[in-house]
PDB file with SEQRES, HELIX, SHEET and CRYST1 records, atoms N, CA, C and O in Angstrom:
SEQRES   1 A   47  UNK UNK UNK UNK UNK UNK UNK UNK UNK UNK UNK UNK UNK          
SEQRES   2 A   47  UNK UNK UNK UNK UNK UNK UNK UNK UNK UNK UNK UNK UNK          
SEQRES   3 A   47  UNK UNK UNK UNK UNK UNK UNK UNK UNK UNK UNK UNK UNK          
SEQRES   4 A   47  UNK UNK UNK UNK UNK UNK UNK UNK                              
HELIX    1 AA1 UNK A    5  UNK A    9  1                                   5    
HELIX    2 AA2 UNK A   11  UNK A   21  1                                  11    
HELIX    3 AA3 UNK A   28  UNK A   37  1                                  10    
CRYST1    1.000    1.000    1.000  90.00  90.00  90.00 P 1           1          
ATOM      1  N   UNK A   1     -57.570  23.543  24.556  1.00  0.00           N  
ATOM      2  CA  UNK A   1     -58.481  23.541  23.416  1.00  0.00           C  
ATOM      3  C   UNK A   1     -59.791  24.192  23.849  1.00  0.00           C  
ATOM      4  O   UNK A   1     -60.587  23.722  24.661  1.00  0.00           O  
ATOM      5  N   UNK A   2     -59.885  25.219  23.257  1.00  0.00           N  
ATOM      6  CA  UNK A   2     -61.404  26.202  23.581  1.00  0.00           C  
ATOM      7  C   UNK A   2     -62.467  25.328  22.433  1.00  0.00           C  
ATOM      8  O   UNK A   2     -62.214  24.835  21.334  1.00  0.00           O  
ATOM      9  N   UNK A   3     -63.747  25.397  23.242  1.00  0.00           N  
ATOM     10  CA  UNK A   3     -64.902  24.933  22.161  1.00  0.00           C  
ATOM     11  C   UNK A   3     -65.483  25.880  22.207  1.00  0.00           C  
ATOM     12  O   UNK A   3     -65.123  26.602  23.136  1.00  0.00           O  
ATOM     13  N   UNK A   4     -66.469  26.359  21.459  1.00  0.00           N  
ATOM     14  CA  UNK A   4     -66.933  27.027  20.914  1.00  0.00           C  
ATOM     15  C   UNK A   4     -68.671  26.982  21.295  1.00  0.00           C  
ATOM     16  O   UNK A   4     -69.462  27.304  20.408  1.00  0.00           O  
ATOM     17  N   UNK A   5     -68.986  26.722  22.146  1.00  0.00           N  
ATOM     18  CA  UNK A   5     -70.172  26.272  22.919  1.00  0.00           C  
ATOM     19  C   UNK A   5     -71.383  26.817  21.838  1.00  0.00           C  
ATOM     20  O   UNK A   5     -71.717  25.962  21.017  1.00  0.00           O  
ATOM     21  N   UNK A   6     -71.951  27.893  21.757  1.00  0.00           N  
ATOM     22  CA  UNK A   6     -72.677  28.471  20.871  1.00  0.00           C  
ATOM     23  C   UNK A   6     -72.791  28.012  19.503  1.00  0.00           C  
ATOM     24  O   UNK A   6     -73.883  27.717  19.018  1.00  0.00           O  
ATOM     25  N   UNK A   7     -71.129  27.904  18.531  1.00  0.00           N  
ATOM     26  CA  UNK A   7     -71.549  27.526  17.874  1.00  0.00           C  
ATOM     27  C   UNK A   7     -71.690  26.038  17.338  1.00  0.00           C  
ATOM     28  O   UNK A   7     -72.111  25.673  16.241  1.00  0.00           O  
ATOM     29  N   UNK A   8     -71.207  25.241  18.446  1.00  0.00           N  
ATOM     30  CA  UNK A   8     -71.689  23.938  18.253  1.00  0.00           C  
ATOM     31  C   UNK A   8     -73.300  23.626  18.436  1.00  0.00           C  
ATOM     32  O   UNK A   8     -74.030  22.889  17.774  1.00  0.00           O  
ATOM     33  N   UNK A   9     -73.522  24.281  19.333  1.00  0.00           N  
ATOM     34  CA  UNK A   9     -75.046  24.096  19.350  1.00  0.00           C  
ATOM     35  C   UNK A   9     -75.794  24.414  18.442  1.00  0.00           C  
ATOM     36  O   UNK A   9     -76.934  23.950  18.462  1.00  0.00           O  
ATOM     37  N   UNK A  10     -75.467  25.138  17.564  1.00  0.00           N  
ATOM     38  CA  UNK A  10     -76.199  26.322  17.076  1.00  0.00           C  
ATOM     39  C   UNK A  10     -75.621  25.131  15.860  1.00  0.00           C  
ATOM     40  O   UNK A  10     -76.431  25.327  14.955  1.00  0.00           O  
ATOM     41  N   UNK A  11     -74.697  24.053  15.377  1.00  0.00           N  
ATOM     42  CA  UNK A  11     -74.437  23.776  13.803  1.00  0.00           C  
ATOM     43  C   UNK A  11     -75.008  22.329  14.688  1.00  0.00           C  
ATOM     44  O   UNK A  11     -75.145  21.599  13.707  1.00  0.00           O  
ATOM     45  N   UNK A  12     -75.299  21.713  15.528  1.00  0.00           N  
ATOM     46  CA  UNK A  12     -76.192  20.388  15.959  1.00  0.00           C  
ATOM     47  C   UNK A  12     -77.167  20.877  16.136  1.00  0.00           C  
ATOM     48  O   UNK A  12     -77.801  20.105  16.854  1.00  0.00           O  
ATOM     49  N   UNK A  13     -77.876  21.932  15.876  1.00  0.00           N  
ATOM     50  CA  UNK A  13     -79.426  21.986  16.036  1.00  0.00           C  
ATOM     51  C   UNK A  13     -79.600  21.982  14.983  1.00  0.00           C  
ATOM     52  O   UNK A  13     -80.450  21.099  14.865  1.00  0.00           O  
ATOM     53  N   UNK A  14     -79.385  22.389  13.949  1.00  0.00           N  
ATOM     54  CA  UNK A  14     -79.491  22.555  12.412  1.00  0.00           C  
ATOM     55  C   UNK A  14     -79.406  21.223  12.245  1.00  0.00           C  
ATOM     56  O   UNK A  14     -80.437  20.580  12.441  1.00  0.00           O  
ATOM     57  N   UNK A  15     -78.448  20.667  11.938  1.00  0.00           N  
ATOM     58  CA  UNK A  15     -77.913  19.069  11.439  1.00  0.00           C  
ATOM     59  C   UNK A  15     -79.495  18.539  12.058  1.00  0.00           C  
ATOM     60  O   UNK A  15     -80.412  18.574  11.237  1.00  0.00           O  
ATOM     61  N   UNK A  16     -79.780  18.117  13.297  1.00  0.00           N  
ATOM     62  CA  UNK A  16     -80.892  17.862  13.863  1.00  0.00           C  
ATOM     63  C   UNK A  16     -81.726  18.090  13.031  1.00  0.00           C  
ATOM     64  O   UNK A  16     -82.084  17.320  12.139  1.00  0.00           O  
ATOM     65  N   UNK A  17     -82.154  19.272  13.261  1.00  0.00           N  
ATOM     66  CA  UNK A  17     -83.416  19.923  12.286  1.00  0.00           C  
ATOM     67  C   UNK A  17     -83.621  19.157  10.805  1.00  0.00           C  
ATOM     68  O   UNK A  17     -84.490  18.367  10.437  1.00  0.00           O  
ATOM     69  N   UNK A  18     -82.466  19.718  10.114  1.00  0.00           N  
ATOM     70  CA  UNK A  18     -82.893  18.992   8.522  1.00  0.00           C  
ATOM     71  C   UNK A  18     -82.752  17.428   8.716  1.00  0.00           C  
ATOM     72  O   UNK A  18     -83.108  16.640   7.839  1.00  0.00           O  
ATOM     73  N   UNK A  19     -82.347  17.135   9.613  1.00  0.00           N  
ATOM     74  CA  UNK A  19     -82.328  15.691   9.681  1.00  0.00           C  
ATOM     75  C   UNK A  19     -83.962  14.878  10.083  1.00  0.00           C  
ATOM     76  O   UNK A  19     -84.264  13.804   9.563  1.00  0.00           O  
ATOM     77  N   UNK A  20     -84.714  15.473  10.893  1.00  0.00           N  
ATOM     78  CA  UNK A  20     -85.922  15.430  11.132  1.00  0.00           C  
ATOM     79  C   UNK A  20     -86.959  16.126  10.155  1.00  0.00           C  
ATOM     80  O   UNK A  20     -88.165  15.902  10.261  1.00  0.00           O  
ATOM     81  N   UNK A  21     -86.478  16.911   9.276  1.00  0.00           N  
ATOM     82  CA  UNK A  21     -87.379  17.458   8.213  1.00  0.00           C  
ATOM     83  C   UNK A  21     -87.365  16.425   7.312  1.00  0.00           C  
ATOM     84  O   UNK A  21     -88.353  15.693   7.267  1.00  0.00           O  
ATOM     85  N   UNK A  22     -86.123  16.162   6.348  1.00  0.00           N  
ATOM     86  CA  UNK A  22     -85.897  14.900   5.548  1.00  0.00           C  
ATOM     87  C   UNK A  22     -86.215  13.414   5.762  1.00  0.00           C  
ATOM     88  O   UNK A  22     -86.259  12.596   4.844  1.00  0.00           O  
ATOM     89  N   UNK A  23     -86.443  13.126   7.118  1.00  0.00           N  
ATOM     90  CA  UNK A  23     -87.163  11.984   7.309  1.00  0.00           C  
ATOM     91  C   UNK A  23     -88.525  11.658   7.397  1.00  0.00           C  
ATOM     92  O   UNK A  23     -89.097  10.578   7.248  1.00  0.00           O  
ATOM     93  N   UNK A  24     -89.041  13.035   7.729  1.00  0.00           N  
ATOM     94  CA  UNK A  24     -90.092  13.524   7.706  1.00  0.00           C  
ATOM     95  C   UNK A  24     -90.772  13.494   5.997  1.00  0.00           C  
ATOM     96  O   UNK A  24     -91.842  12.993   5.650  1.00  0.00           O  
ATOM     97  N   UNK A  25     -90.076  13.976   5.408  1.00  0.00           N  
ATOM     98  CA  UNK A  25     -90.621  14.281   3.779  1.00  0.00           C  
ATOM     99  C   UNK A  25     -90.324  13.498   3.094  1.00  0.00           C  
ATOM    100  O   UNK A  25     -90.673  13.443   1.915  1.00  0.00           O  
ATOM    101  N   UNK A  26     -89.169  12.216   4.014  1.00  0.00           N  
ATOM    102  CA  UNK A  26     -89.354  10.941   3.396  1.00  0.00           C  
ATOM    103  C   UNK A  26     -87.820  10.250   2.388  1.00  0.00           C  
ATOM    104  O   UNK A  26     -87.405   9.148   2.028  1.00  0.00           O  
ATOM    105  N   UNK A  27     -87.387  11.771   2.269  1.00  0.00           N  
ATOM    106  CA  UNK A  27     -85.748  11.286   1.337  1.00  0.00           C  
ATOM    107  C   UNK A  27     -84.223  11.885   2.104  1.00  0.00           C  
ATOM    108  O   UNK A  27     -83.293  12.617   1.767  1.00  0.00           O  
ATOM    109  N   UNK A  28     -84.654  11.014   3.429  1.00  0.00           N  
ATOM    110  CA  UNK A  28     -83.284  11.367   4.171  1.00  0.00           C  
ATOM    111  C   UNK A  28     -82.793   9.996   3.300  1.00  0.00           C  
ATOM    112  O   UNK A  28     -81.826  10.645   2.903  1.00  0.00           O  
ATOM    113  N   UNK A  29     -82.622   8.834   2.726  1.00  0.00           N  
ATOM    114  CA  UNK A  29     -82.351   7.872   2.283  1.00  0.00           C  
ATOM    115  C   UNK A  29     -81.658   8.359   1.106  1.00  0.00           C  
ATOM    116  O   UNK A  29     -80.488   8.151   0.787  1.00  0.00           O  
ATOM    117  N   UNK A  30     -82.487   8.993   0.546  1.00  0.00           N  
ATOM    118  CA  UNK A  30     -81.901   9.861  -1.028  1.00  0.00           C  
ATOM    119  C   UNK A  30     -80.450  10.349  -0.403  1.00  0.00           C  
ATOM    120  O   UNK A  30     -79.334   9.851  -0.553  1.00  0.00           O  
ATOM    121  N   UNK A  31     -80.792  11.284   0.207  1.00  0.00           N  
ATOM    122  CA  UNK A  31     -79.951  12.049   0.807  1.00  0.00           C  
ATOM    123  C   UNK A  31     -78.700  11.032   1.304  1.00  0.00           C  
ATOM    124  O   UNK A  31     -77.568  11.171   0.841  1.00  0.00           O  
ATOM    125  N   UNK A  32     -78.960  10.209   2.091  1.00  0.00           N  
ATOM    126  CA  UNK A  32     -77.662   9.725   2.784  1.00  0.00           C  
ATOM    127  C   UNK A  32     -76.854   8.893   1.468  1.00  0.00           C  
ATOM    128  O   UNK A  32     -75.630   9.026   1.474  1.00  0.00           O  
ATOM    129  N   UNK A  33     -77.359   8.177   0.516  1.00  0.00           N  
ATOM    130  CA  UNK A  33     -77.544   7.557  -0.792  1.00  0.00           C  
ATOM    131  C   UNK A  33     -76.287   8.583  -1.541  1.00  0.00           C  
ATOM    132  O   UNK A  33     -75.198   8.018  -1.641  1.00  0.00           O  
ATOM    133  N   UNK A  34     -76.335   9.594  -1.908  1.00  0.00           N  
ATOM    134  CA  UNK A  34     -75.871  10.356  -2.487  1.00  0.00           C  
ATOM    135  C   UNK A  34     -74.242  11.032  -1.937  1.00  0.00           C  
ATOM    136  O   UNK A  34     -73.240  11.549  -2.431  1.00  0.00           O  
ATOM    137  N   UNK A  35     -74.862  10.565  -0.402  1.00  0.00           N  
ATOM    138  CA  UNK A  35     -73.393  11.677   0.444  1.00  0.00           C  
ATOM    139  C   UNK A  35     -72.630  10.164   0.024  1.00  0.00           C  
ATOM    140  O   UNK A  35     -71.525  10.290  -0.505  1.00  0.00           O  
ATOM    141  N   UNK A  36     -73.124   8.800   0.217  1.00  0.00           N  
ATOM    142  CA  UNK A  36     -71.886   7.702  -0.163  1.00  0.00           C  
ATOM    143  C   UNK A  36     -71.881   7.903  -1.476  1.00  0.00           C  
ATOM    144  O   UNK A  36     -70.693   7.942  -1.796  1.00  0.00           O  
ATOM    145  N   UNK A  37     -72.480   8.038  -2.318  1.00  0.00           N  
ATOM    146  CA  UNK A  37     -71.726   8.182  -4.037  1.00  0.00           C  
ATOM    147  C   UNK A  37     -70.705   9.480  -3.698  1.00  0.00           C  
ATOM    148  O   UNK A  37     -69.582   9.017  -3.499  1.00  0.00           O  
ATOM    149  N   UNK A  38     -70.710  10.710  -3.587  1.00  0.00           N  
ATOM    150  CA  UNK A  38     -70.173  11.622  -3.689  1.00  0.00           C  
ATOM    151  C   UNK A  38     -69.008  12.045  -2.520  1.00  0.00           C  
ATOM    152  O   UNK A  38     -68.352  13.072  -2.343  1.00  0.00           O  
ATOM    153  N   UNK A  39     -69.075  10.816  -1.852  1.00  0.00           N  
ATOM    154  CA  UNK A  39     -67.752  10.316  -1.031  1.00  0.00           C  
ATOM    155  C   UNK A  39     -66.085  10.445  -1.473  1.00  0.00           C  
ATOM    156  O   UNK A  39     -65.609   9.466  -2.048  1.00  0.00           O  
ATOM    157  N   UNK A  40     -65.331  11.443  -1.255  1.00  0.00           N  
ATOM    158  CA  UNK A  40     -63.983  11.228  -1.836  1.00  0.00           C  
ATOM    159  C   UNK A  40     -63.409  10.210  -1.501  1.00  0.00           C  
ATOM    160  O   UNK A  40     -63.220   9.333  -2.344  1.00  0.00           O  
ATOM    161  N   UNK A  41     -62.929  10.033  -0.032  1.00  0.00           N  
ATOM    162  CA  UNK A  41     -62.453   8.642   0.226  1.00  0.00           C  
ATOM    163  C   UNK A  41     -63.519   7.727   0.566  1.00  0.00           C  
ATOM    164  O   UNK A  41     -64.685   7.918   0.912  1.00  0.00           O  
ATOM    165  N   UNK A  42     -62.715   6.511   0.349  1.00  0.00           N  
ATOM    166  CA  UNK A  42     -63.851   5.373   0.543  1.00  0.00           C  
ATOM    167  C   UNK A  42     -62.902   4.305   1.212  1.00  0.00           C  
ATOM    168  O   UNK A  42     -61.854   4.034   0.626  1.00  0.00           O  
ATOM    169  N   UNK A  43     -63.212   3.675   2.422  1.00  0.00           N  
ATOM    170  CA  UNK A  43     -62.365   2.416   3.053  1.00  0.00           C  
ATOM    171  C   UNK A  43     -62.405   1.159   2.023  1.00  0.00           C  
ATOM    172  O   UNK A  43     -63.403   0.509   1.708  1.00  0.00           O  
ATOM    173  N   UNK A  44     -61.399   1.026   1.688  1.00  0.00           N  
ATOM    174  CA  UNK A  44     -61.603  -0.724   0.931  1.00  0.00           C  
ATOM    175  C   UNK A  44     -60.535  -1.485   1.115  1.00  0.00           C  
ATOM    176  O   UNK A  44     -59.341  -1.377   0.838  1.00  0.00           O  
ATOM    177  N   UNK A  45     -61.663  -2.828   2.001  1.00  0.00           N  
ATOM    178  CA  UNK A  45     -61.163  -3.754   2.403  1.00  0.00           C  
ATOM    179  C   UNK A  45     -60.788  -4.829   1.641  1.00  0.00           C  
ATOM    180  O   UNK A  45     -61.765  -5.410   1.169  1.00  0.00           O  
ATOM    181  N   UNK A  46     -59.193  -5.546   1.201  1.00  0.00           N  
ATOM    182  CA  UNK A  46     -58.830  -6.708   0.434  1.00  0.00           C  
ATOM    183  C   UNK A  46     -58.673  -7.866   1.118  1.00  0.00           C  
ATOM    184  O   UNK A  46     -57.790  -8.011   1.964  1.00  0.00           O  
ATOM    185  N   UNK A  47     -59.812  -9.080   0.686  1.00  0.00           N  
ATOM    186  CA  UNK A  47     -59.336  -9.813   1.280  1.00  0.00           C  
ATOM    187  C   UNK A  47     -58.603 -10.879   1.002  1.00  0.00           C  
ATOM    188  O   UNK A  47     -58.160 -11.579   1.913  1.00  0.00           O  
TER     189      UNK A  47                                                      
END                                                                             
């Protein structure tokens, strides 16, 4: 299995980045808020 060294770095510096911008400007919450609504699968537990 080859990785791809460059462009992993290069798509975790980004992720990083807006991740520190949005917490920064205050609606990484919005943001994470939205990725669980717009979730296709969802785990659900019966008990």
């Amino acid at each position: 299995m080859t990785v791809r060294w460059r462009q992993l770095l290069v798509s975790l510096s980004l992720w990083l980045l807006a991740e520190l911008v949005l917490n920064w400007v205050g609606i990484d919450d919005l943001v994470d808020y939205s990725e669980y609504l717009f979730e296709r699968q969802a785990i659900v537990f019966y008990v």
